[in-house]
C-alpha positions as CSV (number, residue, x, y, z in Angstrom):
1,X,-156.2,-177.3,77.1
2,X,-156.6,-180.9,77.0
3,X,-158.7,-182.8,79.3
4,X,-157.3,-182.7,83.1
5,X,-158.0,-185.4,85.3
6,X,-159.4,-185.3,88.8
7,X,-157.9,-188.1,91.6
8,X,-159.3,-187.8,94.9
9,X,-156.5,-189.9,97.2
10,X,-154.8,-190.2,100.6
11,X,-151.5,-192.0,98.7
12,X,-150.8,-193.5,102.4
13,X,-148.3,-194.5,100.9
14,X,-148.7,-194.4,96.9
15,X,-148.2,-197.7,95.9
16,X,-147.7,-199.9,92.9
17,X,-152.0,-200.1,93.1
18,X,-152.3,-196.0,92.8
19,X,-149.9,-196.0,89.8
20,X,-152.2,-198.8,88.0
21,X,-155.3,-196.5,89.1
22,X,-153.5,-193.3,87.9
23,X,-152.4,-194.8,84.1
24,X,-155.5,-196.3,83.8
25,X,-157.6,-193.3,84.6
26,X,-155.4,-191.5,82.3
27,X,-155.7,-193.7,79.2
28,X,-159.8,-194.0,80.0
29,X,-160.2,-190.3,79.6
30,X,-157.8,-189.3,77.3
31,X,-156.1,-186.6,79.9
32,X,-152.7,-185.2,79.8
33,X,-152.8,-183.3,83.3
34,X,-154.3,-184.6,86.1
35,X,-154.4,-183.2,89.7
36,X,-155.0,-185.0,93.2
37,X,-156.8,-183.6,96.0
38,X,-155.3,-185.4,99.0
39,X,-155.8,-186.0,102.5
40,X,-152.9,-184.5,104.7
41,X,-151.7,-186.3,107.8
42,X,-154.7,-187.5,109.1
43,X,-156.7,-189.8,107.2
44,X,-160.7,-190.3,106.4
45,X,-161.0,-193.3,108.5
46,X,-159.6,-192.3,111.8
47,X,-155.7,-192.7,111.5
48,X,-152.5,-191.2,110.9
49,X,-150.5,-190.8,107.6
50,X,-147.2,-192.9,107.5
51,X,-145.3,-190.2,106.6
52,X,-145.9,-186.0,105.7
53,X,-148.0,-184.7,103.2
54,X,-145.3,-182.8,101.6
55,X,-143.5,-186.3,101.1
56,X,-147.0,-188.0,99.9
57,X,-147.6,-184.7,97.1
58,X,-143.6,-185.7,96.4
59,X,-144.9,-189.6,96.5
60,X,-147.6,-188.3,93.9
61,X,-145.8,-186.1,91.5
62,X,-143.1,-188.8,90.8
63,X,-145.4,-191.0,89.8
64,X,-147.6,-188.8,87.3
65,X,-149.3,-185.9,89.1
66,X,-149.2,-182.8,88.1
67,X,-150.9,-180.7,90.9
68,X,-151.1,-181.7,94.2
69,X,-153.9,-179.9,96.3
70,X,-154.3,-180.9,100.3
71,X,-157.6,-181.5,101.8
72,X,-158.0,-179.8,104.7
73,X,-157.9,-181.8,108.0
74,X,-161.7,-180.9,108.7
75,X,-162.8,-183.1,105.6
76,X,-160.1,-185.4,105.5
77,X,-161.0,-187.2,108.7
78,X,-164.7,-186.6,108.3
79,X,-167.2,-189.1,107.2
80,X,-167.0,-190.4,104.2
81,X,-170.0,-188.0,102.7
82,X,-167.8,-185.0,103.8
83,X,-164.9,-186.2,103.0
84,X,-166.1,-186.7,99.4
85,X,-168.1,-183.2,99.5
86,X,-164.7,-181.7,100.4
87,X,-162.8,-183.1,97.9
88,X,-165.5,-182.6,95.1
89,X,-166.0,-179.1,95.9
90,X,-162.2,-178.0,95.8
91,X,-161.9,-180.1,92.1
92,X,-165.2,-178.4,90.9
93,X,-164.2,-174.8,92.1
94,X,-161.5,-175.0,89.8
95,X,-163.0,-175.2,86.9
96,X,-160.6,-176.9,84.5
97,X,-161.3,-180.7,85.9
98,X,-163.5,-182.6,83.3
99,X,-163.2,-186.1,85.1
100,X,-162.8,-187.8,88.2
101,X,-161.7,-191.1,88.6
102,X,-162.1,-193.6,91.5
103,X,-161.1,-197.0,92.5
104,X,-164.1,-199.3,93.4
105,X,-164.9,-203.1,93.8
106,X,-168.1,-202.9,91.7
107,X,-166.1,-201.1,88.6
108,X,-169.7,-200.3,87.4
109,X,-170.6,-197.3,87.2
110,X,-174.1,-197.6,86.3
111,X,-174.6,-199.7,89.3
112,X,-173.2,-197.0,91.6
113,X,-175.0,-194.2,90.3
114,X,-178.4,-196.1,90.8
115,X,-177.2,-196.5,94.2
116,X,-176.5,-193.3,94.5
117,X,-180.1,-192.0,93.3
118,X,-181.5,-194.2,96.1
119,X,-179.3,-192.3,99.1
120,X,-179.4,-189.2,97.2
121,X,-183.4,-188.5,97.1
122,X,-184.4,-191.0,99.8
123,X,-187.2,-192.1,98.9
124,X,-190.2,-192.2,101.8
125,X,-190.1,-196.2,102.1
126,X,-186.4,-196.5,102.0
127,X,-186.3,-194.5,104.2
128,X,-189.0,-196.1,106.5
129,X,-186.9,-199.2,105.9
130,X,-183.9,-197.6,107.2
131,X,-185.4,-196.8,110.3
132,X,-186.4,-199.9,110.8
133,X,-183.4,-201.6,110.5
134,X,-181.7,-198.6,112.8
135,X,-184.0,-199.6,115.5
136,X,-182.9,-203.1,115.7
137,X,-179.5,-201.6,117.2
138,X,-177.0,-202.2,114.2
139,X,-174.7,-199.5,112.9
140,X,-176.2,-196.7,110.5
141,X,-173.6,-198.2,107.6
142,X,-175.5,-201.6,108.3
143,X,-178.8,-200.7,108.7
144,X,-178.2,-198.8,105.6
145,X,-176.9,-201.6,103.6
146,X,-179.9,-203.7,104.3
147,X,-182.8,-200.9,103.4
148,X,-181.6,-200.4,100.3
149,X,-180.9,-203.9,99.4
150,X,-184.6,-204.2,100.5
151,X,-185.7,-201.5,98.8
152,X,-183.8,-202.4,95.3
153,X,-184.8,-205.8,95.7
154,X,-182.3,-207.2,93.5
155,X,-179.6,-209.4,95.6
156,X,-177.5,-210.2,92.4
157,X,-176.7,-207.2,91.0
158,X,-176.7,-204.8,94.3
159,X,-175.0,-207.5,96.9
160,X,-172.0,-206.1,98.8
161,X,-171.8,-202.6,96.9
162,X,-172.4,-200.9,100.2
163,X,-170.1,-203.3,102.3
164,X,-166.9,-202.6,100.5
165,X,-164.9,-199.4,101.2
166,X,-164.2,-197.9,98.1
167,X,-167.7,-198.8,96.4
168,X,-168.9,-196.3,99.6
169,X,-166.4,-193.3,98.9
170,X,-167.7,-193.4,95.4
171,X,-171.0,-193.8,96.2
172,X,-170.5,-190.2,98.0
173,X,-168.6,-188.9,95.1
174,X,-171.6,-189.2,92.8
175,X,-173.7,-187.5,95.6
176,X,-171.7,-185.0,96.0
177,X,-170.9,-184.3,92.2
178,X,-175.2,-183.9,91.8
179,X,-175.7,-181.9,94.4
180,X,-172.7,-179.3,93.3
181,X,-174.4,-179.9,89.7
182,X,-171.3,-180.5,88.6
183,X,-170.0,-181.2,85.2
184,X,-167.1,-183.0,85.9
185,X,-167.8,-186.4,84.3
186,X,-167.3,-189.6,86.9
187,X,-165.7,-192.6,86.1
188,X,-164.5,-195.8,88.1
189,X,-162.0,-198.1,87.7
190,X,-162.0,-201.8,89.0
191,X,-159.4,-202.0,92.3
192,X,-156.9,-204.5,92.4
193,X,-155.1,-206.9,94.4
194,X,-156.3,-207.1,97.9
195,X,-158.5,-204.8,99.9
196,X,-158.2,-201.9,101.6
197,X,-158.0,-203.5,105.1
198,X,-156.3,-206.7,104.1
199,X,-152.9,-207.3,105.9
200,X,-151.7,-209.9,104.0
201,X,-148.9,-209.4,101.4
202,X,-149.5,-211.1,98.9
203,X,-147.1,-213.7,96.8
204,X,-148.2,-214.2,93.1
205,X,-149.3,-210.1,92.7
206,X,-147.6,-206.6,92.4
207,X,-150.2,-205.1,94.1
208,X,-150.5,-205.2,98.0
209,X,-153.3,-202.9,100.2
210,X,-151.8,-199.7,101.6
211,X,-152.9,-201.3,105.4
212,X,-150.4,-204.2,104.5
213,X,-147.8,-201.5,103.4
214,X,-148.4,-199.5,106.9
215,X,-147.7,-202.3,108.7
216,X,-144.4,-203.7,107.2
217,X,-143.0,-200.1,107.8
218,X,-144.4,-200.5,111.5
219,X,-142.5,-203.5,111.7
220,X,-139.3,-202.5,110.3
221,X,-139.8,-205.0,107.4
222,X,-139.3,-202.2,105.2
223,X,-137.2,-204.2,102.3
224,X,-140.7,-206.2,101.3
225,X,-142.0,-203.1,100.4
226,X,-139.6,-202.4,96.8
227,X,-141.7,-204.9,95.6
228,X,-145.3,-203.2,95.5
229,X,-143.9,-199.5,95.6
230,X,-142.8,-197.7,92.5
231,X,-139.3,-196.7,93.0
232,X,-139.4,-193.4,93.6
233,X,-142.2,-193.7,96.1
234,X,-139.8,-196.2,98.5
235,X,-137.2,-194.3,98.1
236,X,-139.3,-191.1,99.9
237,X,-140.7,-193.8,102.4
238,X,-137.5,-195.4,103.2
239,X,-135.6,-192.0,103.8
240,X,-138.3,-190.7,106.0
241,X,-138.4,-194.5,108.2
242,X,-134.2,-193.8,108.3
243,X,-135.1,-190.4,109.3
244,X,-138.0,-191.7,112.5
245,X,-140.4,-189.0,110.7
246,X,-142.7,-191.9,109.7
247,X,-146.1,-192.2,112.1
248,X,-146.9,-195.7,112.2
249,X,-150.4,-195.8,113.3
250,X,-153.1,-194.0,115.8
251,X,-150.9,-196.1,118.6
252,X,-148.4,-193.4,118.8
253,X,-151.0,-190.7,120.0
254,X,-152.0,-193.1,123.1
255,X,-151.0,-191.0,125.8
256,X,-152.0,-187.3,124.0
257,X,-155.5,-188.7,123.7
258,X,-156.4,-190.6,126.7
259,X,-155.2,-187.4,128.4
260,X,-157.4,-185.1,126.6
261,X,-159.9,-187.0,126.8
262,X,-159.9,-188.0,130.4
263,X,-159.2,-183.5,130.7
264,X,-162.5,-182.9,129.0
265,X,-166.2,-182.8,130.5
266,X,-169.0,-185.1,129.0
267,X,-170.6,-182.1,127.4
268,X,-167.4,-181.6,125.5
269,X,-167.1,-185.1,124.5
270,X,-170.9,-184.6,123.2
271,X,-169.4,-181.7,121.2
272,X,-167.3,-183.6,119.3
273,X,-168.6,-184.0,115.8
274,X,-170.3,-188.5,115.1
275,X,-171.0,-188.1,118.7
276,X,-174.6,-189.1,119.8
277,X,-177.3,-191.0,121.6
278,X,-175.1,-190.4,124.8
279,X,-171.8,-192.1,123.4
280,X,-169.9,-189.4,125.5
281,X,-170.7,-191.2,128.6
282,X,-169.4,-194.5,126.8
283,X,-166.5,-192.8,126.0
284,X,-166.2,-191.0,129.2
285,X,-166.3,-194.3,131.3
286,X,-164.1,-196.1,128.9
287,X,-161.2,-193.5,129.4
288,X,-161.1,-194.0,132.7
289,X,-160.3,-197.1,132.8
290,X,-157.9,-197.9,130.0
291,X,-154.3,-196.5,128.7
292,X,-154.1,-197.0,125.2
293,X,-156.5,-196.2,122.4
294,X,-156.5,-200.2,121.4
295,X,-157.9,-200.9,125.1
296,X,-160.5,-197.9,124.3
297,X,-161.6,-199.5,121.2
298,X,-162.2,-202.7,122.9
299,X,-164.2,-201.7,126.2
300,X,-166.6,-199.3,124.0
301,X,-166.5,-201.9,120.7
302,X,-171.0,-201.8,120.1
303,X,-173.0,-202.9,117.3
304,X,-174.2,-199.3,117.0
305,X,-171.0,-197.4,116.4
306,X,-168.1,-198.7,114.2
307,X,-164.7,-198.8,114.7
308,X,-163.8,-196.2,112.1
309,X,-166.5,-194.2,113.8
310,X,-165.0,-194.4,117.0
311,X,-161.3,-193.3,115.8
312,X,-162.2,-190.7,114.1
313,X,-163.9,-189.3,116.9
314,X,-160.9,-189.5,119.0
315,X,-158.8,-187.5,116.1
316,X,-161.6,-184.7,116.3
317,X,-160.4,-184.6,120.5
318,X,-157.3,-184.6,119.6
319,X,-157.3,-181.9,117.0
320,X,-160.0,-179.6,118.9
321,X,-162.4,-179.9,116.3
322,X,-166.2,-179.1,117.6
323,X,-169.7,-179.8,115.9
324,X,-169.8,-176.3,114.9
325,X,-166.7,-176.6,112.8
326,X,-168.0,-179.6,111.2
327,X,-171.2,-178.5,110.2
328,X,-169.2,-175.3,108.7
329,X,-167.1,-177.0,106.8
330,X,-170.5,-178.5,105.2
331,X,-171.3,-174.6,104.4
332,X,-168.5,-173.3,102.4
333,X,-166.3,-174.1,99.4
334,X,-162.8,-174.7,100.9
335,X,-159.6,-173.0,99.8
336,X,-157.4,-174.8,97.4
337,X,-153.8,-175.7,99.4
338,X,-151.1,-176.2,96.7
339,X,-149.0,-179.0,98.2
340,X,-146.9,-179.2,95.2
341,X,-146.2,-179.4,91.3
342,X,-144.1,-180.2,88.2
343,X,-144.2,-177.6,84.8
344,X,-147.5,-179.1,83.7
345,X,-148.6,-178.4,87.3
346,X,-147.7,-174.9,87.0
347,X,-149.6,-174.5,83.5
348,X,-152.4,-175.8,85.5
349,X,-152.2,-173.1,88.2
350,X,-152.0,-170.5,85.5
351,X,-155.2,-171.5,83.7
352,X,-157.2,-172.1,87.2
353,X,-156.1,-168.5,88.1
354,X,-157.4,-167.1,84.7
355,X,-160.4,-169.5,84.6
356,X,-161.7,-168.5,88.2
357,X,-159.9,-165.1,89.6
358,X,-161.5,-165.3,92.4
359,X,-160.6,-168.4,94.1
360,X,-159.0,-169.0,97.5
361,X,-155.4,-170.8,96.3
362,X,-152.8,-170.8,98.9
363,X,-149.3,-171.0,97.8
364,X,-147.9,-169.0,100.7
365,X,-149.9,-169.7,104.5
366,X,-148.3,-166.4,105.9
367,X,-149.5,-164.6,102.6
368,X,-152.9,-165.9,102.8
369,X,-153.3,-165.5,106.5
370,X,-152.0,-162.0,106.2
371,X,-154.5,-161.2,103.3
372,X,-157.7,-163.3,104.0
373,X,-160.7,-161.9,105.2
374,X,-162.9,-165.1,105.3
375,X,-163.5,-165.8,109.3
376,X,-164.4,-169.6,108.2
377,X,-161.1,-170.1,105.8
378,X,-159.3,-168.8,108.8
379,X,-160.5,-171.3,111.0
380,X,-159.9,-174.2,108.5
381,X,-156.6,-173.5,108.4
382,X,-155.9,-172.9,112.1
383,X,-157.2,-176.5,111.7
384,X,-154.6,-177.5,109.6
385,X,-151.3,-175.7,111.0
386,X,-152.2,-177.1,114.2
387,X,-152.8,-181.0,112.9
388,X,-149.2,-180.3,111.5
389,X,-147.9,-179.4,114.5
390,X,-149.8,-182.5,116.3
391,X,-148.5,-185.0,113.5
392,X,-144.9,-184.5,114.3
393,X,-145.2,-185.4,118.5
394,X,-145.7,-188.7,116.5
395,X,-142.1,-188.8,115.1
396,X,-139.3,-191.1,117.0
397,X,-136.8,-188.5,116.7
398,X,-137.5,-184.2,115.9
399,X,-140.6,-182.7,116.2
400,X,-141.1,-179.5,115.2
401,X,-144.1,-177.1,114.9
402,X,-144.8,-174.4,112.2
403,X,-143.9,-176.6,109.2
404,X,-147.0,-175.2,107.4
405,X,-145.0,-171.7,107.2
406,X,-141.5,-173.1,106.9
407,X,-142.0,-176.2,104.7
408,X,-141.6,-175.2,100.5
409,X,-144.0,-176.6,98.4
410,X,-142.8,-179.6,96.4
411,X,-141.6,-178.3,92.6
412,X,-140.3,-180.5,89.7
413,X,-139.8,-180.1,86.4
């Protein structure tokens, strides 16, 4: 078979940006398949998908992808360490998957990995430079930042690596490719157009940041958006905003989370997974006072804990997921979730199947419920079926519940 190429993505929405990153990747590596491994409807830094993940795998195979496999909810909205262990783990359990491409702002790879050495082995005075800086009350992502750069001591050519989103995320994909001694070869491609958080559409480029795309579709400025969407990808979006089964941000779930947060005890707050140094009485206090997640944010906004920090612990709340889920999912090599595929997709399944017999695929939930015997899988999924369920209270008009078992998978041809 000829190479196949790895994408690790949340497509939120796949935009004229992902396309450039897909082509390119492509080209780089030679690859005539490629497969995604894609966040579902919750996202790695504490928010909600616009729209499904059947319609993002549909998104994603009209633009290029062959395969697309979900990452379950427990690693999608994790940190970003075990969001990138998730992902690399389901890719490398495959065992077809000779690259993996990612977007970065660096685009160097050597730089990364040498970064990635650093965090990876910890040396003893990084790491007594880390503490250091942790005790002067900044966030771990800052404090982190600053040891190494001290530790490196070489302001031009490591300044801002660990600052910018996607440099991060790769950062953890090279960590997590050593420590699976993994043979999938890494490679990174420059991103661009604006960053990931930018709001701004821009005027003189094709490319806008998915945030910027979010927030037209929140604001019903959805015609803007032909212009740094392939087609195929608006037309999903646009049907699905005509529809009210879009989800336009964390917002929507004010009232399920303040409730089940204000319903549950300190000690369960402290249960929550990023939860720490007594931040459940923070949170506890804050709750009690507020109505909205945005008023939350605001009254327990520290130096210490980051925003993304802060929302993703809300999702675990709202989603019932414990410390003792997390730190299984940290055990175990998750199942792979077919979301979708087109013929080469299917090829794909066929030599993944023959390459590793054993592997936990699920094409069918019921099926795999019915026949699994793996107590941690189980939970996983539970995990997922019940985000689903969650994700659609978020919709303006239906919501319904059990779309995991009634929901086909997304074939082409």
């Amino acid at each position: 078979m000829s190479n196949v190429l790895g994408i690790i993505a949340e497509y939120n929405p796949f935009h004229n940006g992902h396309l450039y990153h897909l082509n390119t990747a492509k080209l780089i590596t030679n690859s005539d398949y490629s497969i995604a491994v894609m966040s579902g409807n919750f996202t790695q830094r504490g928010d909600i998908s616009i729209v499904d993940k059947w319609s993002k795998a549909q998104m994603a195979i009209e633009n290029g992808i062959d395969l697309v496999i979900e990452l379950p909810t427990v690693y999608a909205i994790s940190s970003a360490e075990n969001f990138a262990s998730g992902a690399i783990k389901i890719l490398d359990s495959l065992g077809i998957v000779d690259f993996v491409a990612f977007g970065s702002e660096c685009s160097d790879i050597s730089i990364l990995q040498q970064v990635t050495d650093v965090l990876a082995n910890e040396p003893p005075e990084y790491k007594t430079l880390l503490s250091h800086e942790l005790d002067k009350g900044v966030s771990f992502p800052k404090a982190r930042e600053r040891a190494l750069m001290m530790y490196l001591n070489d302001v031009r050519r490591f300044a801002n690596v660990l600052s910018s989103s996607n440099n991060i995320l790769g950062i953890e994909y090279l960590k997590a490719l050593k420590r699976q001694k993994s043979i999938i070869q890494p490679i990174t491609i420059k991103r661009e157009g604006n960053n990931y958080n930018d709001n701004t559409i821009p005027t003189d480029s094709q490319f806008a940041s998915a945030t910027a795309l979010r927030k037209l579709c929140a604001t019903h400025h959805s015609d803007i958006l032909q212009s740094f969407m392939p087609e195929a990808s608006y037309n999903i979006l646009n049907n699905a905003m005509e529809n009210g089964n879009i989800v336009k941000d964390i917002s929507d779930f004010d009232e399920i989370i303040i409730y089940t947060l204000r319903k549950m005890s300190t000690d369960e707050i402290a249960n929550l997974p990023d939860v720490s140094e007594g931040l459940e009485f923070a949170i506890k206090s804050a709750v009690n006072q507020c109505n909205t997640v945005s008023e939350l944010l605001s009254i327990i906004n520290t130096k210490r804990y980051t925003q993304t920090r802060i929302q993703r612990i809300l999702l675990y709340a709202l989603l019932g997921i414990n410390k003792k889920m997390m730190d299984m999912s940290k055990k175990v090599i998750p199942y792979a979730r077919i979301l979708g595929f087109n013929s080469k997709g299917r090829m794909l399944i066929s030599e993944i199947v023959n390459k590793n017999p054993k592997i936990n695929m699920i094409t069918s939930v019921k099926k795999f419920i019915d026949q699994n015997k793996n107590k941690q899988l189980a939970e996983m999924l539970d995990i997922d079926i019940f985000a689903t369920d969650v994700y659609t209270l978020g919709y303006e008009y239906e919501s319904k519940a059990n779309l995991d078992f009634t929901n086909n998978m997304i074939i082409t041809n």
